[in-house]
N, C-alpha and C positions, 0 to 999 in steps of 0.2 A: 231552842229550836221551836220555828211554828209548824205546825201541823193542821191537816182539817180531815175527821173521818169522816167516812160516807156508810152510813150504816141503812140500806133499805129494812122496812118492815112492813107488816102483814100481819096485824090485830096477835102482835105478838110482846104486849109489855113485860111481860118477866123476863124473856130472851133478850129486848133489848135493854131492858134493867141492869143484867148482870154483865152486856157486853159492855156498858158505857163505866157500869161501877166496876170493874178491872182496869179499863185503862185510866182514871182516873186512881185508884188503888196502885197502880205500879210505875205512872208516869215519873220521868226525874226530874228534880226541880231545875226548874231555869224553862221547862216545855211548857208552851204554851198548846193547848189542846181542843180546837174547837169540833162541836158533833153535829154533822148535817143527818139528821134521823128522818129517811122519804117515807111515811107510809102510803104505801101501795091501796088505799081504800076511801072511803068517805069518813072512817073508823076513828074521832078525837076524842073516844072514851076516857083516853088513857095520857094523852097530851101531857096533861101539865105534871102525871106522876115523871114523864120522862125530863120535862123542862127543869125541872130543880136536882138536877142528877150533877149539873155543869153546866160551860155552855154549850149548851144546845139551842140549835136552828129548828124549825119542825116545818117540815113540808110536806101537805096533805095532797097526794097524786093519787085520784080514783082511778083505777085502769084496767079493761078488760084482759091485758095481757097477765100470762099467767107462768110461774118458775121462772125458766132461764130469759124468759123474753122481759115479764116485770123486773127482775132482776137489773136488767140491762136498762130498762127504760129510767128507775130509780136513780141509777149510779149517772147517768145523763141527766137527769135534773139536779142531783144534787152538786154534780160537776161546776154547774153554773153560777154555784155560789162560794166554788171556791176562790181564795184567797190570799191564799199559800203556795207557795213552794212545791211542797210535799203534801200527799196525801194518801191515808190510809183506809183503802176500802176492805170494808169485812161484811160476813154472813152478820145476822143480827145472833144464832146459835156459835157465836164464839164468846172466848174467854180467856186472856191474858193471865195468869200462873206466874210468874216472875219477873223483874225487873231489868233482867236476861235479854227482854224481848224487845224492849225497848235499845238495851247496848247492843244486841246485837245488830239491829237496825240502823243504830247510826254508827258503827266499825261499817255496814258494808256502805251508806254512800259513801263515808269520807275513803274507802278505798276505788270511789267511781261507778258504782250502780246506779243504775238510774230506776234498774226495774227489780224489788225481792219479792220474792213471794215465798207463802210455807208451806204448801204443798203442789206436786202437781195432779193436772186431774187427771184418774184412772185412764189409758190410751184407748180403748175400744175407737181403734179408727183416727185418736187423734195425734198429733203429735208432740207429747206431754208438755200441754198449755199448762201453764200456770191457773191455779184454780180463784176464781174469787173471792172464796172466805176469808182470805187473806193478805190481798198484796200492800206492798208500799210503793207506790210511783211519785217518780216526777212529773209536778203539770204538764211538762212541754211531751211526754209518752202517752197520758192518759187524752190529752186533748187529741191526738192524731187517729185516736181508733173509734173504729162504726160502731156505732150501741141501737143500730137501727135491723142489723141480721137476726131474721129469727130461728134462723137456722143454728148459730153457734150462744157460746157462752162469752158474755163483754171480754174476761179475760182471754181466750180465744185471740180474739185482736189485736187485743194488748200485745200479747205475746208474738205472734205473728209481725206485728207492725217492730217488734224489739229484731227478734230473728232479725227479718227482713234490710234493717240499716244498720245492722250486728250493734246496737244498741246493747251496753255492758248490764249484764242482770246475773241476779245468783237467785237460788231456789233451796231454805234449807230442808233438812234433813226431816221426816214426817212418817212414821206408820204407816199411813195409806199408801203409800209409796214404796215402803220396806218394811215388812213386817216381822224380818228376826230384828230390828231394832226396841223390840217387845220384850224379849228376852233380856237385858241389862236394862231397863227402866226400874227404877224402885218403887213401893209400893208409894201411897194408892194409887201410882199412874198405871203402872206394870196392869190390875186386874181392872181399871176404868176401861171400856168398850167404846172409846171415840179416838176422833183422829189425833194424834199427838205429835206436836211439831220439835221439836231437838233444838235447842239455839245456844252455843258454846257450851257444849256438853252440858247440858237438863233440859228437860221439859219445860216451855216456858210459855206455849201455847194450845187453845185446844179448839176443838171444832168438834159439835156433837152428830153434826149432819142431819137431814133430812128434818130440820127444827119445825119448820112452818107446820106439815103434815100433821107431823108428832104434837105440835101444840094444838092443832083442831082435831086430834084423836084421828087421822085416816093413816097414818101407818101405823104396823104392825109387822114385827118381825123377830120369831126369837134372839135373844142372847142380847139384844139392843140396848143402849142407857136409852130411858125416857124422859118426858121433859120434869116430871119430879126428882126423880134420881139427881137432874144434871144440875139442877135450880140449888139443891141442896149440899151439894161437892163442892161449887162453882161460889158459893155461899161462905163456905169454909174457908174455900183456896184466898177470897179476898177480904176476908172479916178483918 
């Protein structure tokens, strides 16, 4: 299977280090894996630590816009180079954990998804859209939705535009979402502090949230993994 991720970033090379070395750590042979890496700055510190990860594309987008809107603006550039079929957009603060994640993924197209994702986002108002750190779409879904609202999140439309022509999608199972699923996780998922996606009964996905922040030191909030903690789990989970 080909694939193209779209992985935004934001002077975040160890975040996006460890997203790109899991999915190449758990991909299965026969996948061909390409990585569109948009950073959101003028920022090529770090370029070619990312270029020799795989292949990787690197697209330097300086942009005033900021979270859910650079976000959006990233996954619209790097759209334009896709290539494929399929494609998988994540937060640059994720991490693939099992090989899971990948079967899981292709059991649900060949049962006719067009649209998965691994968690949905918390509802406050919305109508649990599918979140961006994670989904896997088909071109012909990701191409139909606005990345120009700055009012919502790209998945947002995604998902709206799925609803809307009852386009077939599945959402799995995720902590953020359900948290007595906390309680049967075995260690060290069960006491790791991020979001944890379930894919044919394990953990096989992860999501530390609020990466960006956490990597330029502006949040702060007890009981949190931070970006050392997660660098060095995430370290383990794919050595």
């Amino acid at each position: 299977m080909d694939i193209t991720t779209i992985i935004p970033s934001f002077h975040s090379p160890d975040l996006d280090e460890i997203c790109i070395r899991s999915i190449e750590r758990f991909k299965p042979k026969g996948w061909n894996v390409r990585h569109v890496v948009v950073e959101n700055s003028d920022d090529h510190s770090f370029k070619q630590r990312i270029m020799c990860l795989g292949a990787v594309e690197w697209v330097q987008n300086p942009t005033e816009q900021r979270e859910a809107s650079a976000n959006a603006v990233a996954i619209r550039d790097g759209l334009r180079l896709l290539n494929t079929n399929w494609a998988l957009i994540l937060h640059c603060d994720t991490c693939v954990v099992s090989p899971m994640f990948f079967t899981a993924l292709e059991r649900a197209t060949k049962s006719g998804m067009k649209l998965v994702g691994t968690q949905y986002y918390p509802p406050k108002g919305k109508p649990n859209c599918y979140h961006c750190s994670g989904i896997f779409a088909h071109k012909s879904v990701l191409r139909k939705a606005d990345y120009t609202k700055k009012s919502v999140d790209a998945a947002d439309d995604i998902t709206a535009y799925c609803r809307r022509e009852k386009i077939t999608r599945h959402c799995f199972q995720n902590t953020l979402n359900d948290s007595s699923l906390v309680n049967s996780l075995p260690e060290p998922y069960k006491s790791f502090h991020v979001d944890r996606c379930i894919m044919g009964g394990e953990v096989a996905f992860l999501h530390l949230g609020r990466g960006i922040p956490k990597t330029r030191g502006t949040y702060s909030k007890p009981g949190r993994v931070y970006l050392k903690e997660w660098v060095n789990f995430c370290r383990e989970r794919i050595a």
